[in-house]
N, C-alpha and C positions, 0 to 999 in steps of 0.2 A: 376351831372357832371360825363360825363364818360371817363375811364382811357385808351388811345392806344396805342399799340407798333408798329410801321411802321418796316419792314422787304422788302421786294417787293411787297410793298403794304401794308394793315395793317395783321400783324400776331397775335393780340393779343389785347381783349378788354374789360371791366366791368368796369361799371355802367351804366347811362343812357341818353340817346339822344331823346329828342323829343317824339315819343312815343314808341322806342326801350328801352329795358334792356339785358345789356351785360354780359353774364355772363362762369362763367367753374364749370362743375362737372369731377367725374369721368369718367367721358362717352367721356369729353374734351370741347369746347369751344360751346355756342348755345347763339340763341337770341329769347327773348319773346317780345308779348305787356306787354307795362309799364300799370301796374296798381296803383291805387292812392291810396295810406295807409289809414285805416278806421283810424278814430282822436276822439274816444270815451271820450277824458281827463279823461282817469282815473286817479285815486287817484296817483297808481306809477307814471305815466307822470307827474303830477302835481308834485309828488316830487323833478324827474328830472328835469326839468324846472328851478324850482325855484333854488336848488342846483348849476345848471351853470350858473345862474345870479348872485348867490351870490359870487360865485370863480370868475368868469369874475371881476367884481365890488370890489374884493378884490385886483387880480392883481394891479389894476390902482391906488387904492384905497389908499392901505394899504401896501402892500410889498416899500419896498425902491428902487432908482436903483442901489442898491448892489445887493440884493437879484434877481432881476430881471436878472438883468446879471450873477448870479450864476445861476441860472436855464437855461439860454441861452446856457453856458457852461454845462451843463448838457445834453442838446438835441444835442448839436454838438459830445458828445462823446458816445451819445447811439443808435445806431444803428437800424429802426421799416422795417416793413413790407407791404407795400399796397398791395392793393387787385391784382397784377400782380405778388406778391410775389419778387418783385423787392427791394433792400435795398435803406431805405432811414432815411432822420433823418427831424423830426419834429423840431417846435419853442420852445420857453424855456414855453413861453404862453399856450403851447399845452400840453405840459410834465405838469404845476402847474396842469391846468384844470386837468386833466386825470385823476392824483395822487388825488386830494383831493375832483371830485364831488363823484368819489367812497369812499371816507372814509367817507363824508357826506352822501350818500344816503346809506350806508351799516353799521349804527350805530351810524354816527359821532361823532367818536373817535379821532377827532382834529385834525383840519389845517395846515398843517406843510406849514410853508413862506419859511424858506431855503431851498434853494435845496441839494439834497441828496451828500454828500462827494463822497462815493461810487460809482462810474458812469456807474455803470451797471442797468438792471431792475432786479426783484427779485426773486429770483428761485421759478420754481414750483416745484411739488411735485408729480413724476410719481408715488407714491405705493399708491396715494390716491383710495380707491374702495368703491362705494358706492352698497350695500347688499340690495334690496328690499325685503322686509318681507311681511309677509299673510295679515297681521294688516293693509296694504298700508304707514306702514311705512318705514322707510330706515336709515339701520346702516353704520356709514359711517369709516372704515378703514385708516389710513392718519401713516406717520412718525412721531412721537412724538420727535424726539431729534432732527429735526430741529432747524435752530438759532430761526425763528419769534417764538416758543415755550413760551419762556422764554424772550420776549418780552412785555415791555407794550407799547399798541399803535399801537402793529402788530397785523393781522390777516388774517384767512382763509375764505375766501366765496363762500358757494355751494350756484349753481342756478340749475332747476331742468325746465325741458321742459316737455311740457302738452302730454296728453298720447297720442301714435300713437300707429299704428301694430308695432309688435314688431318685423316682417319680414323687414321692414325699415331700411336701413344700414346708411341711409343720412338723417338730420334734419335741418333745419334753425333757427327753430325757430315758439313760440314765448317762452322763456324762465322766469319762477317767482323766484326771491330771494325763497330758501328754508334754509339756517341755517351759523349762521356764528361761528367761533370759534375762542376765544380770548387768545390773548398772554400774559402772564402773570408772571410774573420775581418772586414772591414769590411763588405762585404756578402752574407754565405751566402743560396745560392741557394732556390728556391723552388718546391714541386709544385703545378701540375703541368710538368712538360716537353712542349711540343706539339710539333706537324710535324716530327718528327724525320725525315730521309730516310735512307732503307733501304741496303745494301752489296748487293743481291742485288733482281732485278726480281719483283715478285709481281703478279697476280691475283688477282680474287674468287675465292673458297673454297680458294686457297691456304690451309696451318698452315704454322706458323712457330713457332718454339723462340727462346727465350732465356736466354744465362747472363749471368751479371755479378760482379765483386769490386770491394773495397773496397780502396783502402790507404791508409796512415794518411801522417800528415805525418815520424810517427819510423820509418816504414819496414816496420810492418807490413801483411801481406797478407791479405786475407780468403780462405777459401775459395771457390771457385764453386758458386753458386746458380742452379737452373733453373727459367723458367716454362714453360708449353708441355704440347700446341701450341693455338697460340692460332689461331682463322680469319680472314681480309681478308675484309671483308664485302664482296659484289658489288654494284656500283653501281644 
């Protein structure tokens, strides 16, 4: 489905129509031919899949309609973004899924049914910097006195995209889970994060993109934050 803004005529449009894709870069607004997603079912998609059958199926399932309607009210008071960058607000159905296929496919650090008190989504974290090493490792720099720090239930997750030219200012994607980091109320952890190993093989003068979100212990999600591109330095 694709999204339009009518002005004197349409001024503005993304996603897809028949065999159009709508889309904007920097450069501003352009249309391609739609091409049709390879469906290899890997292993990740399999786990995706199955993770939003399970949330779906728990909605219905298992949440009460207390809880149901506290997440309802959750979505009417948080504020998202579609792809026109236009403000909108999502169903409470949408907010549970969100929150918890990612804490299932990123650890499954547990379910949360109530919806968050809090009615905001959950900060990111601008001073995060991830450091490519010789090793094609990467150390990853982050705020430690953060509140999720000292959280159990909270956490951080870097995802790390496959190597391009590092001349590259723009990436899409396809991005691999690369490391997640756990909140921890006796002992929260501590920056820096070293040798972390990579989901995707690089090379000197490889670039590399990273995004990341945050989710809280009451089940809120952060938005995705990008660094990038960053270079592997040549040995």
């Amino acid at each position: 489905m694709a999204l339009v803004k009518y002005g004197g005529g349409i001024i503005q449009m993304s996603g897809s129509i028949a065999g159009n894709t709508y889309a904007r870069n920097r450069y501003g607004n352009y249309a391609r031919a739609r091409t049709k997603p390879v469906n290899p079912n890997s292993e990740r998609q399999v786990d995706i899949r199955a993770a939003v059958v399970h949330v779906t199926e728990e909605w219905s399932e298992t949440l009460s309609a207390a809880q149901r309607a506290g997440w309802g009210e959750y979505a009417a008071a948080v504020a998202m973004q579609n792809k026109l960058g236009e403000s909108i607000h999502l169903s409470g159905f949408n907010h549970f899924v969100r929150s918890n296929v990612f804490r299932q496919y990123c650890g499954n650090i547990g379910q949360v049914n109530t919806a968050p008190v809090i009615q905001t989504l959950a900060d990111t974290d601008a001073t995060l910097t991830p450091a490519p090493q010789t090793d094609q490792t990467v150390d990853f720099t982050y705020d430690d006195t953060k509140d999720w720090c000292d959280e159990d239930g909270a956490e951080m997750v870097m995802f790390a995209g496959h190597p391009i030219n590092a001349s590259r200012n723009f990436f899409a994607g396809p991005y691999r889970y690369a490391v997640r980091i756990l909140g921890n109320s006796g002992a929260p952890p501590s920056s820096p994060l070293e040798g972390v190993s990579m989901p995707w093989e690089y090379q000197g003068g490889h670039g590399v993109w990273f995004y990341a979100r945050i989710t809280r212990a009451d089940g809120r999600l952060s938005q995705k934050w990008y660094q990038g591109p960053l270079e592997f330095p040549t040995v």
